[in-house]
MIZA-379576 format. One record per residue (C-alpha): residue in three letters; x, y, z. Coordinates in steps of 0.2 Angstrom, whole numbers, plus 5000, padded with zeros to 4 digits. Each point is the difference from the previous one (the first is absolute). Layout:
BEGIN
ALAXYZ...
***
This chain:
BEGIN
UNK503244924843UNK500850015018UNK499750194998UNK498450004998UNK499749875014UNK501050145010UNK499050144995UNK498349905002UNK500749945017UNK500350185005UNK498250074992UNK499249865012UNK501050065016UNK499950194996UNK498049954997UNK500049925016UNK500650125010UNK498850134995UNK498749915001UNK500449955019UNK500150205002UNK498450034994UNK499149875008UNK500950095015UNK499650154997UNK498249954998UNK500049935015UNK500850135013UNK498950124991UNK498549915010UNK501150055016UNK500950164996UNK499350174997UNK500950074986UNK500750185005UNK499850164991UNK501650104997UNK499150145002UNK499450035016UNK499250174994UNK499450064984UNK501050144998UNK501850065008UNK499550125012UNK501750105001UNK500250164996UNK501450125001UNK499950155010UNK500950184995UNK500849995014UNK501049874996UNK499349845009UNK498649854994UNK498350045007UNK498449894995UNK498850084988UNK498950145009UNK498149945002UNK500349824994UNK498749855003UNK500449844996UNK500249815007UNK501249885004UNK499849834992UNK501349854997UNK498549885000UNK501249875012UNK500250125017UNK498850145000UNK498650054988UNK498850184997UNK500950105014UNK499850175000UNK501450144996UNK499650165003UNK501450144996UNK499750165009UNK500350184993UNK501650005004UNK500649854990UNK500149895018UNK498949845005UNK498450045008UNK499949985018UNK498049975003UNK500150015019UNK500750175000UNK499150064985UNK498349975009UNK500550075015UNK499550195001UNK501150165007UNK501950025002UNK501149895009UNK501350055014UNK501549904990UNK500549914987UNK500749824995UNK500950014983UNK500349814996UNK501450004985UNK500549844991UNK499549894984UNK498949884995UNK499649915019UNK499850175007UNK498750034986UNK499149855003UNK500049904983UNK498949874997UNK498750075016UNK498550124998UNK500150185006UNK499349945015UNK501149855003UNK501550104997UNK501049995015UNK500350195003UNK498250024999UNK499549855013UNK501150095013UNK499250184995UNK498749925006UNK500649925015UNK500850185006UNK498450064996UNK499049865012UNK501250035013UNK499950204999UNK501650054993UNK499950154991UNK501049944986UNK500150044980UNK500849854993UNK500650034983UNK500449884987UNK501450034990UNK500549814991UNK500450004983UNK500149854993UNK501949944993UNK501150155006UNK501350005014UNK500750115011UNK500750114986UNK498150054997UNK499649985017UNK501450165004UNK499150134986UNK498249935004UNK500450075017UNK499650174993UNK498149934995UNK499850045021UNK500650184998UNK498050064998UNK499349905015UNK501649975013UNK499950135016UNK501450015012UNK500049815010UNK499049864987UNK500849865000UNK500949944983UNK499949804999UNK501449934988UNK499449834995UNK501749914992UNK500049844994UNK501449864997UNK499850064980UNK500250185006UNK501749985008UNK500749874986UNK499750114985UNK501450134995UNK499750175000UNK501350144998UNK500250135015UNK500950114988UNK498350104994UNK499450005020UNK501450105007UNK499150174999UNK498449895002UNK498550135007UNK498249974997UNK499150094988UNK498350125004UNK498349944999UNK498750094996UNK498549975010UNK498449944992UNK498650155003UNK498749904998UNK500449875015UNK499350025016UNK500850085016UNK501349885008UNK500049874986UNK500950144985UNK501149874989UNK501350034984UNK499150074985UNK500949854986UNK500950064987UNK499849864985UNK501150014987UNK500349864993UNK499349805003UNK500849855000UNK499549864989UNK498650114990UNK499749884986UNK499949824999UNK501749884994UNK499549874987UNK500149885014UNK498750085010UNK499050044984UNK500049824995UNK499549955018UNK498750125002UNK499249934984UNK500349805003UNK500249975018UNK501949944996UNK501450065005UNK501649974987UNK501549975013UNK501650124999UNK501449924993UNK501650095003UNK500649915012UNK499649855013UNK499450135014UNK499150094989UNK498949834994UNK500049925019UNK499150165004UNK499050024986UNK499549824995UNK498949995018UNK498750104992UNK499849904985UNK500149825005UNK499249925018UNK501449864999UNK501250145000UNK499150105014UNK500349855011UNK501849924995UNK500850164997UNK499650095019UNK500849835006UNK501750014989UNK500250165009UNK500149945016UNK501249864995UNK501050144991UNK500050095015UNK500649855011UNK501449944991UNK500850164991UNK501650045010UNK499950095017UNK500750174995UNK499050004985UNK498650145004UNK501550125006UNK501149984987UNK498850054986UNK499850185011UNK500750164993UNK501450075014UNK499450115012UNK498149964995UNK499350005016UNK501150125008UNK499750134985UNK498049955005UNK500250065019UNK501050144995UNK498550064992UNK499049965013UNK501250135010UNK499550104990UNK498250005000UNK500350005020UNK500950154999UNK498650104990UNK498649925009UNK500850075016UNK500250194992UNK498050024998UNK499849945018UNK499549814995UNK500349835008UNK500649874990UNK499749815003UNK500949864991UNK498949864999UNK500849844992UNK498649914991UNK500549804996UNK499749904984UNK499249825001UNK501649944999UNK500550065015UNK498449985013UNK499449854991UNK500849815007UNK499949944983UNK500750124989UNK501350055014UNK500749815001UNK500349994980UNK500650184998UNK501250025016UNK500849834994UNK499249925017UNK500950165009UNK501749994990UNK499650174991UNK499150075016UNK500049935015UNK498750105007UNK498350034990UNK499850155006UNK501550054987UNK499450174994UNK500250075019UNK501649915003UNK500650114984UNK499550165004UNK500249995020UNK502050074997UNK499550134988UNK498650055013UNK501150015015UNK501350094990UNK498950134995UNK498850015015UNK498549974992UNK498249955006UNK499949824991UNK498949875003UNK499749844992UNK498149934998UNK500749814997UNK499249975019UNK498350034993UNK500249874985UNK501149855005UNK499349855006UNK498349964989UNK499949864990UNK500549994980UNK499150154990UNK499250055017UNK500450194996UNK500449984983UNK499149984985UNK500649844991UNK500550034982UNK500250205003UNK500949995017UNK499450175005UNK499050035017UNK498349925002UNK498850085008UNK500449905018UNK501850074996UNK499350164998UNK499250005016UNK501349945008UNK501350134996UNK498550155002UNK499749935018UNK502149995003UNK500150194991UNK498650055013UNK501049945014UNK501450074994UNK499250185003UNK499749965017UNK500950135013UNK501549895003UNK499949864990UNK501549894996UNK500149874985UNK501449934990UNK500349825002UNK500150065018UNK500950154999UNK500050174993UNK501550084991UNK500750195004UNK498850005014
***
């Protein structure tokens, strides 16, 4: 008899508490926009022969997460590289070139073609009279492992004193790479594309192989119902996952992160990092230096910051309130030494984004650049090519 009491006692609670969740979940649903895990419909990567990820030559599709940004044009060009409508308009050769090298913020995800940050400051050069190709090479989800072998995608186009723009970011320097296969490290050739006009020749893309080519059951069974069946291996993997398929999660879940990051122990971030991961990283970087300066190049490190960094509001929670970093401009304050040391032309860009108001320059969920962050950092880039210009928090490392 007291069993059954139990049991039934417990049946009621359980029922209880899923019924307050669905009530819940009906109710947020009137305020949240659910996400889509997919942002595109297809993966655009492809590998190229030569050994490095390009995106797929001649593609057209949009970007569309239904809570930040929806039906924005991506255009691939010939050459597997984002389309840069400014410069693609614009008829006759160009005097020099802007090779922009980097990952996803570089390419612009979430914005249009035209919104795209390295094609707002084509433009803006282009306003302004500067006889400038910009070029943009982002790929999406590499780091400067990819960034090093991408380098020979400018081999068709680069002449004797264009300008090489590495965009790094705080994900670039904090994911291990090996130097080991980079101590012969030369770029490779690249032939030019007949077809392309004088002054604007690019890479001819060498697809071999493409990521992510057919559908997993999860995305098959999202595609067909709208729902997206949460990963389960482990407590990251759901906290990630279970955004997309619930608007109670997409709102608690964003704000248990921040408490995470507020109370996990000070040394935390650092001692989850490989040894030598950022040292390895700028020892590549010496080495793209080095081969950029062989074919008569100039390279430009530009540090790029994540939200966390520029934005008041993440900054406070992930910095432990300054325990972790005391300065938000955290990226720079990590690289200044290994700029120094090595004499290189770096820069940070964290002037151009700190000081706005929560999601000012973000997207919310996605947390990529906005188009006002965009413009911000195309206008900063375009005063970066300025005869003389100085940036970086106020300085400018290896002179």
């Amino acid at each position: 008899m007291l069993s059954r009491i139990v049991r039934s006692n417990a049946f009621l609670v359980f029922a209880s508490i899923a019924a307050v969740l669905a009530f819940a979940e009906i109710g947020f649903r009137f305020f949240i926009t659910l996400p889509s895990p997919y942002a595109v419909d297809r993966p655009l990567l492809v590998w190229d022969a030569r050994g490095y990820w390009v995106l797929e030559p001649g593609a057209k599709t949009e970007f569309d997460n239904r809570a930040d940004f929806r039906d924005k044009l991506v255009t691939i060009d010939g050459s597997g590289m984002r389309d840069v409508p400014c410069r693609s308009r614009a008829a006759g050769p160009r005097s020099r070139n802007l090779f922009l090298v980097g990952d996803s913020e570089t390419f612009g995800w979430g914005l249009s073609d035209d919104e795209s940050w390295p094609n707002r400051l084509q433009c803006l050069l282009d306003a302004e009279g500067m006889d400038v190709a910009v070029h943009n090479l982002g790929v999406p989800a590499t780091n400067i492992d990819q960034y090093a072998w991408r380098m020979s995608h400018i081999l068709g186009t680069a002449r004797p004193g264009d300008i090489v723009a590495l965009m790094v970011t705080w994900n670039d320097l904090v994911t291990y790479n090996d130097v080991e296969g980079f101590e012969r490290f030369q770029l490779r050739p690249c032939p030019a594309d007949p077809a392309a006009s004088e002054g604007m020749r690019s890479c001819v893309a060498q697809p071999v192989q493409r990521y992510g080519s057919e559908d997993t059951w999860r995305q098959a069974i999202y595609r067909a119902t709208g729902l997206l069946v949460p990963e389960f291996q482990d407590a990251k993997a759901f906290a990630h996952s279970v955004v997309f398929s619930s608007a109670l999660a997409a709102f608690i879940v964003p704000r248990i992160e921040l408490i995470a990051y507020r109370i996990r122990p000070t040394g935390a971030l650092f001692a989850k990092l490989p040894e030598d991961t950022i040292g390895n990283n700028f020892a590549i970087i010496g080495r793209i230096a080095a081969e950029v300066e062989r074919l008569g190049l100039k390279l430009k490190l530009v540090f790029l910051p994540a939200r966390v960094s520029y934005d008041d509001h993440y900054y406070q929670a992930y910095s432990k309130a300054g325990a972790v970093f005391a300065r938000q401009d955290f990226l720079w304050d990590m690289a200044d030494p290994f700029c120094r040391a090595a004499a290189l032309d770096c820069i940070s860009s964290f002037p151009a984004l700190a000081g706005g108001a929560k999601h000012a320059y973000s997207f919310g969920f996605d947390g990529h650049l906005n188009p006002a962050g965009a413009e911000r950092l195309a206008r900063f880039m375009h005063e970066m090519l300025r005869p003389g210009a100085d940036h970086g928090s106020g300085k400018r490392a290896g002179g």
